[in-house]
C-alpha positions in Angstrom: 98.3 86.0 85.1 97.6 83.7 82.3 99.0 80.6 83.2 97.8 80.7 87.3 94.9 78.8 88.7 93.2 80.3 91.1 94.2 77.6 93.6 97.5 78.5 93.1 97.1 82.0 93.6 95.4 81.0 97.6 98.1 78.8 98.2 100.8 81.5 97.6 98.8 84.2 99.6 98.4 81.4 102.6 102.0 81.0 102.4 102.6 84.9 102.5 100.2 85.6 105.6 102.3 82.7 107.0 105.8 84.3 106.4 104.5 88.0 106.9 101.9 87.4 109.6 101.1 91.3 110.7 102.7 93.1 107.4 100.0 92.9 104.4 102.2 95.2 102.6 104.6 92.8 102.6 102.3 90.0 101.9 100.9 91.7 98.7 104.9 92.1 97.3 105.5 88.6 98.4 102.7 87.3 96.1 102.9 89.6 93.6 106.3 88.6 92.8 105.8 85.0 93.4 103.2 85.4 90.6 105.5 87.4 88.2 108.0 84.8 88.6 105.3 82.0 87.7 104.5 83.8 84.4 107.8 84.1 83.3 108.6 80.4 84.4 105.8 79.4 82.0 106.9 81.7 79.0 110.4 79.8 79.6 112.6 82.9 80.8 114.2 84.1 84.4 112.0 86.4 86.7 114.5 89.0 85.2 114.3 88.2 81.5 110.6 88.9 81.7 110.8 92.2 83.3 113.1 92.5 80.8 111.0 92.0 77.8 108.0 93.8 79.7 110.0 96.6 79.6 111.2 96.9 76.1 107.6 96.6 74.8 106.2 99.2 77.6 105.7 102.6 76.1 107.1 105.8 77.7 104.4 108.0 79.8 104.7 111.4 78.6 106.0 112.7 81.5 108.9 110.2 81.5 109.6 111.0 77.2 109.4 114.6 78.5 112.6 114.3 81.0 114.8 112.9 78.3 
């Protein structure tokens, strides 16, 4: 992510293993979307805006195009 410091990154897995003490699949969601959300707070949009506009500039995989 562009606009996270690597400190901040620590401090959100910290708090993870905290909430989510024996789940690190959890964890890894946890920061993962805590780290989405941070992008998209510093682009100015919602956590769902950004997926969003990831998604209209994501190409289909040929498999998907195939199905259609």
């Amino acid at each position: 992510m562009s606009g996270t410091a690597e400190k901040d990154v620590r401090e959100i897995q910290r708090l993870a293993a905290a909430e989510f003490p024996n789940d690190p699949a959890m964890q890894q969601v946890h920061v993962a979307r805590k780290l989405i959300a941070q992008e998209a707070r510093s682009r100015g949009m919602t956590l769902l805006e950004y997926v969003a506009s990831l998604r209209r500039h994501a190409r289909p995989t040929p498999k998907a195009h195939a199905a259609r």
